[in-house]
C-alpha positions in Angstrom: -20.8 -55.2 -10.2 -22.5 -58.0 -8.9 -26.1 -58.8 -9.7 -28.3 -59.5 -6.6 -31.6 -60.4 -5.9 -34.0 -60.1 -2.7 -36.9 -61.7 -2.9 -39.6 -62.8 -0.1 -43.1 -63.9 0.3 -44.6 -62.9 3.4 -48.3 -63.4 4.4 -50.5 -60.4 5.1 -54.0 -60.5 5.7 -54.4 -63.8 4.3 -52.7 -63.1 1.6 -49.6 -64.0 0.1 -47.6 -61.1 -0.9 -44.3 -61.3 -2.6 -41.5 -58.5 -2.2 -38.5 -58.6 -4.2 -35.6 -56.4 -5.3 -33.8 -57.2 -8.5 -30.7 -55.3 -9.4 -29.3 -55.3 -12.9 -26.2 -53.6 -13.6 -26.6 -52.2 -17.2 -25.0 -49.8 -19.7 -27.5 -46.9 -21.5 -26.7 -44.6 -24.1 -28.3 -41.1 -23.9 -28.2 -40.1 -27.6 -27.0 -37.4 -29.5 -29.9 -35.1 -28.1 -29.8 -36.1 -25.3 -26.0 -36.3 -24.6 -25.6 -32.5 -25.9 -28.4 -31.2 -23.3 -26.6 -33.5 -20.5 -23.0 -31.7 -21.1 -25.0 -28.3 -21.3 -25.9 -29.2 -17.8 -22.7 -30.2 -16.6 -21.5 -26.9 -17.6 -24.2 -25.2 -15.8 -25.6 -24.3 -18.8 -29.8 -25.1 -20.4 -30.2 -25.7 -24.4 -33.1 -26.2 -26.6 -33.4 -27.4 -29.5 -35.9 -25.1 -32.4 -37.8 -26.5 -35.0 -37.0 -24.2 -38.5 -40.8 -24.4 -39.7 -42.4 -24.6 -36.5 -39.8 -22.0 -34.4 -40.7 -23.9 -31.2 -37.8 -24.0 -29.0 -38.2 -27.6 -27.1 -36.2 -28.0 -23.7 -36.0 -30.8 -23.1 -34.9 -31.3 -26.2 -36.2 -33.9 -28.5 -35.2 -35.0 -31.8 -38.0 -34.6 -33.7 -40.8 -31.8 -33.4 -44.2 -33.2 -32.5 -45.7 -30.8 -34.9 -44.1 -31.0 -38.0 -42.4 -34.5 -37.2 -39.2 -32.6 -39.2 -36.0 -33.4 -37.3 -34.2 -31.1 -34.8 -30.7 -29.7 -35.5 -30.8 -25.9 -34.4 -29.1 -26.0 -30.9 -30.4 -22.8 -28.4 -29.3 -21.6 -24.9 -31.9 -20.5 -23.0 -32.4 -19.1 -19.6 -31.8 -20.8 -16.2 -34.7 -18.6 -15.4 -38.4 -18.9 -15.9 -42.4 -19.1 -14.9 -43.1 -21.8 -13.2 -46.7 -22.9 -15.2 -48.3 -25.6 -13.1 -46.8 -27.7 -9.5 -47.5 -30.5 -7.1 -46.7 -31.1 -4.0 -45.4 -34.8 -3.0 -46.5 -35.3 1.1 -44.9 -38.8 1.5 -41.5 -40.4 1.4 -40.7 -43.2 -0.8 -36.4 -43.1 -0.4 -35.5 -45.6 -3.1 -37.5 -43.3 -5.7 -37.7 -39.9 -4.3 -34.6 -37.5 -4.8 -35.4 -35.6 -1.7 -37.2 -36.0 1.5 -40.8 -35.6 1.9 -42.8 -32.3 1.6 -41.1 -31.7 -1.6 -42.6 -29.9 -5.0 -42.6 -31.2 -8.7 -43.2 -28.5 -11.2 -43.0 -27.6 -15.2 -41.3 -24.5 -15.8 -41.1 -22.9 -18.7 -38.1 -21.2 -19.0 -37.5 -17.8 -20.7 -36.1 -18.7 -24.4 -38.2 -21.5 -24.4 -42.0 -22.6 -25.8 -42.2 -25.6 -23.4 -41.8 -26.8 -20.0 -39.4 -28.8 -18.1 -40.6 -31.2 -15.4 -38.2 -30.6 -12.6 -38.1 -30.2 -8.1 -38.8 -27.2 -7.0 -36.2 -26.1 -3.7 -34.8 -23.9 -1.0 -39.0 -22.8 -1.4 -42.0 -22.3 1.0 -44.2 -24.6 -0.9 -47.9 -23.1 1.3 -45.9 -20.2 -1.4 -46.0 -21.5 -4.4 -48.0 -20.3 -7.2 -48.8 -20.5 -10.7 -46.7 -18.3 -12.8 -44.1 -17.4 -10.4 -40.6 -16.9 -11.5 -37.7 -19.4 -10.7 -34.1 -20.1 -10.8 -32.3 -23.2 -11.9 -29.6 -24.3 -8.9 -27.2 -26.3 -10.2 -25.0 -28.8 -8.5 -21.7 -27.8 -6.7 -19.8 -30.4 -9.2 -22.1 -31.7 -12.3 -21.9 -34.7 -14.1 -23.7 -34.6 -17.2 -27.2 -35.7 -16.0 -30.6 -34.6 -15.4 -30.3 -33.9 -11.8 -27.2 -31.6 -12.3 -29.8 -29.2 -12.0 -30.7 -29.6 -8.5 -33.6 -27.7 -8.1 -35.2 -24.6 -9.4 -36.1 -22.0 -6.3 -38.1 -19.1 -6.0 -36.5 -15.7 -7.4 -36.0 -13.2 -4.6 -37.6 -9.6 -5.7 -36.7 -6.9 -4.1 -39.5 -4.8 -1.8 -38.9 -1.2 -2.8 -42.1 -0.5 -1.0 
C-alpha cells in the first residue's frame, strides 16, 4: 500500500488556504467487545452486552457499564427490530465521509432486547415520514464482513392496513 500525499495551497479571497490529503495505511484492532459484536453482524445477527448489577443491556456493546463501572461479560441477542427514539436528516453531500448520497437520515434506535440506542442510517424510507418512535428493521448487507456497516440501514416496518 503506498502512502501518498496531496497537498496544495491555493489563494481565495486573499487568503491563503491550504488543502491536503494524507493517506496512512494502518492496521487497528477492534477488541474483544468489539470483535464479538462485529462477527454477530457478519452473521446477520445484533448482541448486547448486560451489566449483572445494573441489568442494562448496552448495544453497542461496551466493556464496562457507565453506571456501575463493573465490567461486561454477559453476551445478549437482541432484535433487528426496534423504535426509532430521535433522527436527523443530513441535506448535503460530502462523498469522502458520507456512506450514502444526500438526503439521507441518521437515527438512534433502540432496539427491542435492548436499554440503549444504536446510532445508525436510516433507508429504503420517506424521510418528510419519519417520526419519533416508529418501528424499524435492521437490513443487512447481501455478503457481511464483520463491520459496522454490515448493517446497511434500518427501514421503516411495513404494517399492514386492515382498515
Amino acid at each position: 500500500m503506498d502512502n501518498e500525499t496531496i497537498f496544495e495551497v491555493v489563494e481565495r479571497d486573499g487568503l491563503l488556504v491550504h488543502q491536503g490529503v494524507i493517506r496512512v495505511p494502518y492496521t487497528w484492532a477492534a477488541g474483544e467487545v468489539a470483535s464479538k459484536f462485529y462477527m454477530g453482524l457478519r452473521d446477520k445477527k445484533i448482541y448486547g452486552i448486560r451489566c449483572p448489577h445494573c441489568d442494562i443491556v448496552f448495544v453497542p456493546p461496551k466493556k464496562v457499564c457507565h453506571r456501575c463501572f463493573d465490567n461486561l461479560t454477559e453476551w445478549v441477542e437482541v432484535s433487528d427490530e426496534g423504535t426509532l427514539e430521535t433522527f436527523t436528516i443530513v441535506y448535503y453531500s460530502e462523498p469522502e465521509l458520507h456512506p450514502m448520497k444526500a438526503p439521507f437520515a441518521y437515527g438512534i434506535i433502540k432496539l427491542d432486547g435492548a436499554d440503549t440506542g444504536i446510532t445508525h442510517l436510516i433507508g429504503e424510507a420517506n424521510l418528510n415520514r419519519l417520526r419519533e418512535g416508529m418501528r424499524l428493521k435492521a437490513v443487512f448487507r447481501d455478503e457481511p464482513q464483520g463491520n459496522y456497516l454490515d448493517i446497511k440501514c434500518f427501514k421503516p416496518i411495513e404494517r399492514a392496513n386492515h382498515g
